[in-house]
N, C-alpha and C positions, 0 to 999 in steps of 0.2 A: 590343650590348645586354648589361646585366651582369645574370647570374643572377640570379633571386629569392633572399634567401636569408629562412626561416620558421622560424626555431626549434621544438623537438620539442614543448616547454610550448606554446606560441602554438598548433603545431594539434592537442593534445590540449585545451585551452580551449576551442576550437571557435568560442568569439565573444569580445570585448573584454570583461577582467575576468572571464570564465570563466560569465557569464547573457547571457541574451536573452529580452526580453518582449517579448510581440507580442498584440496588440489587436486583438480582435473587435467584430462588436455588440454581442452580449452573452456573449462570453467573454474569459478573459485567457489565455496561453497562457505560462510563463515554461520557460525550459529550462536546464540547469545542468551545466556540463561534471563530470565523473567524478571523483570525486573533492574537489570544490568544496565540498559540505556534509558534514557528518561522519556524516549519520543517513543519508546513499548518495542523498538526493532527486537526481533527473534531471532531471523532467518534471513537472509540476505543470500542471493545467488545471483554473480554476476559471470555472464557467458559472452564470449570472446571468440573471432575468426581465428585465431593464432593461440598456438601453446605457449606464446610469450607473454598473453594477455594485454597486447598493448593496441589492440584494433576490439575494443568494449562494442556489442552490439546490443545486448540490452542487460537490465539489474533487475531481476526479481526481488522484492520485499517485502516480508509477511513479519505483522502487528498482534499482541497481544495487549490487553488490559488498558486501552487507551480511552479516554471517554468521549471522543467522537465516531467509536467503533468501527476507526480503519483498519481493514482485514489486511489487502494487499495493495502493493504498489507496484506497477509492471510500467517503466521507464526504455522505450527504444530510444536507443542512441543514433540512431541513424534517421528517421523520421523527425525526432526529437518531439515525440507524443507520449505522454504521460498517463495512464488509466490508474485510479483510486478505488477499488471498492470496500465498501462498506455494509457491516451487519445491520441485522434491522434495530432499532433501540435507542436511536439517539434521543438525548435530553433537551435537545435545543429545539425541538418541532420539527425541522427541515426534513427530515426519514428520508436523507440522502442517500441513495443504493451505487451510482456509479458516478465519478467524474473524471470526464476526458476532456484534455487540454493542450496546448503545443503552445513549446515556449519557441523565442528568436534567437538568435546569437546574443543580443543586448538583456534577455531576461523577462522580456515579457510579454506576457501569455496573450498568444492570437484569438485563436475561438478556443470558446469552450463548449462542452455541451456534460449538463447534467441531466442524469435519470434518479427517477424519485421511486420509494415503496405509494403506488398512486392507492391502494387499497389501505393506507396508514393517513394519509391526508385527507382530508376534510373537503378539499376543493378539487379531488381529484387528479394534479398538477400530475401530470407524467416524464415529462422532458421540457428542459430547457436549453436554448442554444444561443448562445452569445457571439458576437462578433465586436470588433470596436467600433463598431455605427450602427447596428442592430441585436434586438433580443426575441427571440421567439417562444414561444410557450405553446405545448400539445399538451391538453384533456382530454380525460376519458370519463363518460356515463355523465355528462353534460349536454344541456338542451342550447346552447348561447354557444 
C-alpha cells in the first residue's frame, strides 16, 4: 500500500476550498480555514426562527489572527445590537475588552458603550458610554 501523501496547504484548509457549510434546522454553521478571509473570519453561525432561514435572529462570529484581537462578534438581528469581544494584547494602547453598539435602519450607530482590561491601562478607564450628545467614562482605584 503506498503512503498517503496530503500536502501542508490541504491540511491547513481543513476542507475542500478552504469552507465548509453545514446545515441545521434552523441554523447555518459555515467554517473557514485560517487565513482564507482577510478580516480573520473562522467560524460563522447564523441561527434563524425558520428551517428556511429566512427570519435571521442572530450571527455568531469568531476571529482568528487579527491584529486588533477580535475574538467574537455576536450580531442580534432583532434588537440590532452588536457585542465585539476582544483578547487582551492589543497594540494600539486602548486594551479594548468589549464593545457594544446598536446601529438604525440608516446605519449609524446610536450608543455605544465600551469596557476596557482597566488592570492593562494606566488611568484605570473602565467603561465608556457614548450617545450622540453625551460621553460618559467609570474609573476604577481613582481618588478624582
Amino acid at each position: 500500500v503506498e503512503p498517503l501523501q496530503v500536502s501542508i496547504r490541504d491540511v491547513q484548509s481543513r476542507c475542500p476550498n478552504g469552507k465548509k457549510t453545514i446545515i441545521y434546522k434552523r441554523a447555518k454553521l459555515e467554517k473557514f480555514a485560517d487565513y482564507l478571509n482577510s478580516d480573520g473570519l473562522v467560524c460563522r453561525l447564523t441561527i434563524a426562527t425558520d428551517s428556511a432561514m429566512k427570519d435571521v435572529v442572530e450571527v455568531r462570529e469568531w476571529f482568528k489572527h487579527r491584529k486588533d484581537n477580535l475574538q467574537t462578534r455576536v450580531a442580534n438581528k432583532k434588537t440590532k445590537q452588536i457585542v465585539e469581544k476582544f483578547s487582551p494584547g492589543r497594540s494600539d494602547g486602548k486594551h479594548l475588552k468589549e464593545h457594544v453598539f446598536s446601529e438604525d435602519s440608516t446605519g449609524l450607530i446610536g450608543t455605544r458603550t465600551m469596557f476596557y482590561y482597566d488592570h492593562a491601562r494606566v488611568d484605570g478607564l473602565v467603561r465608556r458610554e457614548e450617545t450622540p450628545s453625551s460621553m460618559t467614562e467609570h474609573y476604577v482605584n481613582r481618588a478624582d
